[in-house]
N, C-alpha and C positions, 0 to 999 in steps of 0.2 A: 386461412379464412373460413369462419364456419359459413355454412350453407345457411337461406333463408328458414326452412322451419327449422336451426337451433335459435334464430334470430326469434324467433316468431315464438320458441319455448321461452326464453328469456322477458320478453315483455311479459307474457301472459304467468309469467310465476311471479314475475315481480308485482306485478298486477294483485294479485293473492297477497304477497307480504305485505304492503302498505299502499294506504291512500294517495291519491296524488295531490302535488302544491296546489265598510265596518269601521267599524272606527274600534280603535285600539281599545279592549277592557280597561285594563286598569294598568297604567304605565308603571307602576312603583314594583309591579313582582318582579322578584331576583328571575333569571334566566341566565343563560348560557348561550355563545355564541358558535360552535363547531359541535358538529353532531357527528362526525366521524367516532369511528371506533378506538382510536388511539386513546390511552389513557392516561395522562400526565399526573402526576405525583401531587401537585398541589390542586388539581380540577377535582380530582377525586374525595380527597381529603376535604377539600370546602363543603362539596355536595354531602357529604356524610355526616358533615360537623351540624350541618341544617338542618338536615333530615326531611324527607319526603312531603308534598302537597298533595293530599287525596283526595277524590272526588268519589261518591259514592250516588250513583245518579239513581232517582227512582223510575223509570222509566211507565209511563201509562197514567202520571198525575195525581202523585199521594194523595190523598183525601186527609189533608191536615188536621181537620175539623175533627174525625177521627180518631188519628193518635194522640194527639193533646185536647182530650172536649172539655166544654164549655159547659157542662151538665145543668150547672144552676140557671144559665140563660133561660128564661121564659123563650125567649126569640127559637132558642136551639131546640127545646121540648116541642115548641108549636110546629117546628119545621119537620123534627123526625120523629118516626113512632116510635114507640119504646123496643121494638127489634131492631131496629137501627142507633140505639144507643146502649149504654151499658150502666146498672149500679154506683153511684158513688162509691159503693161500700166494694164493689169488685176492683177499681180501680188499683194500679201498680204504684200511684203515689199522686201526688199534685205538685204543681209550679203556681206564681201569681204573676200575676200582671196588673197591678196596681188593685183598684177595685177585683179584677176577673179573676175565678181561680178556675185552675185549667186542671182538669184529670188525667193522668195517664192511660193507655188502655191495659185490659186486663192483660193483653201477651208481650205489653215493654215492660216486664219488672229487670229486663238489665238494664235499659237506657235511665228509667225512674234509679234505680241503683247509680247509673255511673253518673246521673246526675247531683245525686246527693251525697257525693263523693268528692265534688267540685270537678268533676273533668270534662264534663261537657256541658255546654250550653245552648239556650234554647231560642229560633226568635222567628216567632208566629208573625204569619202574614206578609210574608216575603214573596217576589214575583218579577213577573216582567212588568215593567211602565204599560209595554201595548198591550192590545184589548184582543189581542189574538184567542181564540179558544180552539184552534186547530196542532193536535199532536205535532206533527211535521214542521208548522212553520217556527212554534214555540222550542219546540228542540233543535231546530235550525241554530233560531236566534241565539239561545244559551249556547252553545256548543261550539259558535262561532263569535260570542262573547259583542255582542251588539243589541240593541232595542230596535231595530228598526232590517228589513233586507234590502231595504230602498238603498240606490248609490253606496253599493260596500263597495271598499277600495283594494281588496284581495280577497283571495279565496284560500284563507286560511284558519285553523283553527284557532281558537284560546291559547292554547297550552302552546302549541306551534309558535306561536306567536311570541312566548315569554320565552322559550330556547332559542329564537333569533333575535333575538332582541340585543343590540348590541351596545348598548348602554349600560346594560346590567353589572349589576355588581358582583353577580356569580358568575360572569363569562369567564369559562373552562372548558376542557377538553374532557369528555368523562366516557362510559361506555354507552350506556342506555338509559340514556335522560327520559324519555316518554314509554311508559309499559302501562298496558292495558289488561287485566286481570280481567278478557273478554275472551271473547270467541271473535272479534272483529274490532280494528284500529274503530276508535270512536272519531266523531267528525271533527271532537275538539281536538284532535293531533292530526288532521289535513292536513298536507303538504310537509310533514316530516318523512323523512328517510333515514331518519334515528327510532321513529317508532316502533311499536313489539306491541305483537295482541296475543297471550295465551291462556286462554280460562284456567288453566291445571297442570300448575308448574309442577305437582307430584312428582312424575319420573323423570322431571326437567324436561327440554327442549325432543321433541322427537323429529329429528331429521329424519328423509325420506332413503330409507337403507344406509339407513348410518353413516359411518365413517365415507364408504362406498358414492355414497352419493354425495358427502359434502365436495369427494375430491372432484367428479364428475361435473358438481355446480361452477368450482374456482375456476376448472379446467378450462370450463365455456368462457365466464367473466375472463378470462385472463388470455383466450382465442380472439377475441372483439371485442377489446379495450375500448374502442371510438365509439361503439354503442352503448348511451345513458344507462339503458337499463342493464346491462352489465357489470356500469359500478353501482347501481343500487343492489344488485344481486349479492355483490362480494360483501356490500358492508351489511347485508342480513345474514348471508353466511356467517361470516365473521363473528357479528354480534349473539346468533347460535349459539355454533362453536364454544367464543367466548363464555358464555351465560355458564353453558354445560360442564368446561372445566371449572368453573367457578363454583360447583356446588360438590355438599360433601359426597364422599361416596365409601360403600361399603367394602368389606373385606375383599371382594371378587370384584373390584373398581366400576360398579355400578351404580346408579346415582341413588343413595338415600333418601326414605322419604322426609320432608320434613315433620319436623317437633317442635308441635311449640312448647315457651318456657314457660306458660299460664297456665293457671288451672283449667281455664276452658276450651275446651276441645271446638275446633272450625266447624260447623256445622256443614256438614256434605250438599250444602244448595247455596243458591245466591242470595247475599253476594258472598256467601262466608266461603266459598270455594276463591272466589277473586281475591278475595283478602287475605286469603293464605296464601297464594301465588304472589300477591303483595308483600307480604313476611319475607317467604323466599328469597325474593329480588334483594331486600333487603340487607338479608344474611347473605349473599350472594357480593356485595358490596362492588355491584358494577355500577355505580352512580346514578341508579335510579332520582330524580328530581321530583318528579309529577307522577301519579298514578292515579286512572281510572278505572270505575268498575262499577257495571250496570245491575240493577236488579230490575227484573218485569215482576208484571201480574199487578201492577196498581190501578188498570183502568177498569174499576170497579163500576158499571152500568147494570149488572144485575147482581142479584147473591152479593154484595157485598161485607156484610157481618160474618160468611160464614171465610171467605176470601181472605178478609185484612187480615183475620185472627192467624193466618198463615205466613202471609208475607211480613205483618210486623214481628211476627216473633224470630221469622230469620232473621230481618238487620238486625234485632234485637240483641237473638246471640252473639251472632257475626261478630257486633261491634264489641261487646264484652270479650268476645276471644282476642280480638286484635289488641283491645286495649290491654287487657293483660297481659299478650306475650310481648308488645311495646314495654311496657314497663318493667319488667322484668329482666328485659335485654337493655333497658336504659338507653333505647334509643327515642330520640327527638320526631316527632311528628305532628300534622296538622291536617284533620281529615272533616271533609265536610260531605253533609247528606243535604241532598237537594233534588227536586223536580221541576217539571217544566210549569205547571201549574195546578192549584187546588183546583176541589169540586164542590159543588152549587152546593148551597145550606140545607134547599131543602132537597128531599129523599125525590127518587120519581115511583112509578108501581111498582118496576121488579127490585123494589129493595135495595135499591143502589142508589147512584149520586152522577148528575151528569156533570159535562166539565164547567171548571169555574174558574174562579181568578188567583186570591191569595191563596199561600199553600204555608207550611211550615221549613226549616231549615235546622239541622242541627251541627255542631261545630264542635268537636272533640279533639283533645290533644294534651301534649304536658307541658303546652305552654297557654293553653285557654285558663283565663279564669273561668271556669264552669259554675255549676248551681246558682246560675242567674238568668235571668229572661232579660234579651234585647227589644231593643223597636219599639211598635204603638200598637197597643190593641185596640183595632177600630171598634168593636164592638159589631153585633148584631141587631141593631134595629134598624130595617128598611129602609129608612131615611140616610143612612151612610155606609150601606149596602153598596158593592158596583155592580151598577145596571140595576141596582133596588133588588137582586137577587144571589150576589157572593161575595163574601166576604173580600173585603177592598186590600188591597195593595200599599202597605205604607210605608217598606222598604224596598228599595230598587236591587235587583237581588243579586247586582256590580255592587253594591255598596255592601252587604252584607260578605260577598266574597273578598272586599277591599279589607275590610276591617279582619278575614280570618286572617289574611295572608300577613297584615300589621301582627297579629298575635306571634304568626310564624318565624316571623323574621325579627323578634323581639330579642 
């Protein structure tokens, strides 16, 4: 019998691995019903044959208005000064929306590219139904896949939610249905004990004195079997472990870095570091199903023109790296870029944008019809404004995640 503080080590590591265990998103996504580590021959294979569901979260409230402007709006010129907008003539490309045509900015000449390439598609003004403008409660809500925090009926995430779901028609046994190309399990895979959070799968998994200590972890799980947190220990060992042999490795049997098979090299920041931990997983073919991965630096309130030009042109990359080495490997995927909410139209003094409501959405994969624009472009004049000050809401942005995952599963 181990002693209380091995008891007491075992909670608070497992604590560290993953989060603990509304109304249901969206009932139709495929999931999976056993999160254990065991890997059955046909769970695996189904999961592979689909291919991945990505979430690319902008974390701090893209300023939509931003990477896709609106340049010709009279509304849009009156609202920001010409430092806070950019050249028609600088612009990466344009998309329309019926009457409106929309610019790229000058640092997405990938996404403008992989847009007129057909792979990704675009659809301005997406959001949450509430009127929330608070970080927290807005990434609550998305993350736990509901409009509203009033009478949820679990405390569970999104993603969580589609691996238990036992109606699915991908219920399998796989190895690591939820990875996180983070630094920390996101709140959408609460209450899994299948989840993995690693920013920088690089040298693969680093257990804590290697070999030495995985034995040391079993050793405990396998002393105080009765204690919960003991078999969540063994199935993140495990799934370590696992991951670890699962990737290639060099002459001197140490893990190789990966390669991708694109021409574009991962950009060493976020999220393009996530997404090559995404790749990995991938190539790694431990049944990855869902993947998330965070980028900050969107909550632009000051300095923002000098800001965006940074952070868009990471996903910018990013996305063109991943989409290449996807292709290239002919693997099937469907990745979506989304935030919790845009920012107000007009500018404030230091140059920025306070929080707002509609934001942008972008939806890439090789099964998107891409180089098209979804939704309604509410337009910018005041009168159909929300709150007579930002741009309104006129997909629910369950419904724009509803119709990726219909693309996914096509």
């Amino acid at each position: 019998m181990i002693n209380t503080n091995k008891r007491d080590f075992l909670k608070t590591t497992v604590a560290g691995l993953a989060l603990s265990a509304s109304d249901v998103l969206i009932g139709p996504i495929a999931g999976i019903n056993q999160l254990a580590i065991a890997r059955t021959s046909s769970g695996l294979s189904q999961s592979l044959a689909d291919g991945p569901l990505i979430i690319v979260f902008q974390r701090g409230a893209a300023d939509g208005l931003a990477i896709l402007s609106p340049l010709d709006d009279e509304n849009f010129k009156a609202a920001r000064p010409p430092e806070m907008r950019f050249n028609t003539s600088e612009a990466s490309g344009l998309v329309t929306m019926g009457q409106t045509t929309l610019y790229w900015h000058p640092s997405a000449q990938a996404l403008a590219k992989l847009y007129l390439s057909g792979h990704l598609a675009v659809w301005p003004a997406v959001g949450l139904l509430n009127e929330t403008r608070s970080h927290f409660e807005a990434q609550e809500m998305i993350e736990r896949g509901v409009n509203s925090l009033n009478n949820l009926s679990d405390n569970l995430g999104w993603l969580t939610r589609q691996v238990n779901n036992p109606t699915s028609s991908r219920r399998n046994s796989v190895g690591v249905p939820l990875f996180a190309g983070s630094n920390n399990v996101p709140r959408s895979m609460q209450g899994s004990p299948g989840a993995m959070a690693i920013r920088d799968l690089q040298n693969g998994v680093n257990i804590p004195s290697g070999q030495t200590g995985q034995n040391i972890l079993m050793a405990l799980c396998n002393a105080e079997r009765k204690q919960p947190a003991a078999d969540l220990m063994r199935v993140h060992t495990e799934g370590m472990a696992q991951l670890n042999r699962a990737l290639p490795k060099t002459s001197d049997n140490k893990i190789a870095p990966y390669q991708t098979a694109g021409q574009t090299p991962y950009p060493n920041n976020d999220p393009g570091v996530g997404l090559r931990s995404v790749a990995r997983m991938i190539e790694a073919g431990v049944g990855m199903q869902y993947a998330w991965v965070d980028q900050t630096g969107w909550d632009t309130h000051e300095g923002q023109p000098g800001r965006l030009k940074g952070v868009i042109n990471n996903l910018s990359v990013a996305l063109e790296a991943f989409a290449q080495d996807m292709r290239a490997r002919h693997q099937p995927y469907t990745l979506i870029v989304m935030t919790e909410f845009g920012r107000r139209l007009r500018s404030n003094r230091s140059n920025g944008t306070d929080h707002g409501h509609g934001s942008l959405a972008l939806i890439l994969g090789d099964r998107v019809p891409g180089g098209k624009t979804y939704g309604t472009w509410p337009g910018l004049d005041e009168k159909v404004l929300d709150r007579a000050v930002d741009l309104a809401v006129t997909t629910d942005y369950q419904k724009m995640i509803e119709q990726a995952v219909a693309w996914h599963t096509t």
